[in-house]
C-alpha positions in Angstrom: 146.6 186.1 115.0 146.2 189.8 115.0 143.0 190.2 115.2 141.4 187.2 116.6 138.7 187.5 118.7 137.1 185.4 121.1 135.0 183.8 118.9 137.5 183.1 116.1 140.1 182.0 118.9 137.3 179.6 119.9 137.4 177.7 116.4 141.0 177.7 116.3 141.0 176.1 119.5 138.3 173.4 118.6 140.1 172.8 115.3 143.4 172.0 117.2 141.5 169.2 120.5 139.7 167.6 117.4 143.2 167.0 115.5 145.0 165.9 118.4 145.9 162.2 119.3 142.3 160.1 120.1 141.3 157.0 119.3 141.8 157.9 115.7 145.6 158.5 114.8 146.7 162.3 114.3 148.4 160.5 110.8 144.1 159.1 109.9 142.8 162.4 110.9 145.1 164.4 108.5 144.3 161.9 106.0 140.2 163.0 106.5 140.8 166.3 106.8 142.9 166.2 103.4 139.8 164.5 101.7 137.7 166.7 103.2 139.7 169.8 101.9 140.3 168.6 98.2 136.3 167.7 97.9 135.7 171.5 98.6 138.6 172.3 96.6 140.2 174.9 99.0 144.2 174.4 97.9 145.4 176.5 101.3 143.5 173.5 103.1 144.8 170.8 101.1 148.5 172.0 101.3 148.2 172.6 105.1 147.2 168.6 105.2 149.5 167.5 103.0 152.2 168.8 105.0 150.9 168.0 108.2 150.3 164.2 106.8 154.0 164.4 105.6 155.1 165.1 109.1 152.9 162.6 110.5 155.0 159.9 108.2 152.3 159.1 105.7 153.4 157.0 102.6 153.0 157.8 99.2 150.9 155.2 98.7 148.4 156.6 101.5 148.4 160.1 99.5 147.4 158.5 96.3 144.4 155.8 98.2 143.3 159.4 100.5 143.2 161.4 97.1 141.7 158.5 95.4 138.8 158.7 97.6 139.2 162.6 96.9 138.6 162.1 93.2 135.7 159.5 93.6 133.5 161.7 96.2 134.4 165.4 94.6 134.7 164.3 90.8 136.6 165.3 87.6 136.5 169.3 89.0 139.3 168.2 91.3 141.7 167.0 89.1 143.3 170.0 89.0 143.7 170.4 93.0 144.6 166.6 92.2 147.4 167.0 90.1 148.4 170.3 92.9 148.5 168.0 95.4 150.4 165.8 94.1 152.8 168.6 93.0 153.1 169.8 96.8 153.7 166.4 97.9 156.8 165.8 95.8 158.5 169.4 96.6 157.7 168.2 100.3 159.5 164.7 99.9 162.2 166.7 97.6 163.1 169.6 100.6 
């Protein structure tokens, strides 16, 4: 990044050790962070998860359960990052 500074190479780098292999599963943390992006309805986020989770080997069925739990916690005003996401994750199984 171009213009990164210390302070925004500092988040990057705390974003990346908390997504790395733990205790939780890199595949369960993409899974959170994916419901975490579609409740605040940020579609850059929720593509950037859905690919990651695609590379991690998630199922289908994962993707609809994770944006089940999407739908239930952010409500109606997702559907349309819903039907998105669900959009993104076909062209990704379809490449």
């Amino acid at each position: 990044m171009r213009y990164a500074g210390i302070n925004i190479k500092r988040f990057y780098n705390l974003d990346s050790g908390v997504c790395k292999k733990g205790k939780i599963p890199v595949k369960y943390k993409e899974l959170m962070g994916l419901v975490a992006s579609f409740v605040l309805r940020c579609d850059d986020c929720i593509k950037y998860h859905l690919i990651r989770s695609y590379e991690e080997g998630v199922t289908d069925e994962e993707i609809e359960e994770t944006l089940s739990i999407g739908l239930i916690v952010g409500g109606s005003i997702t559907i349309p990052h819903l039907r998105r996401a669900f959009e993104i994750w076909d062209e990704l199984k379809n490449k």
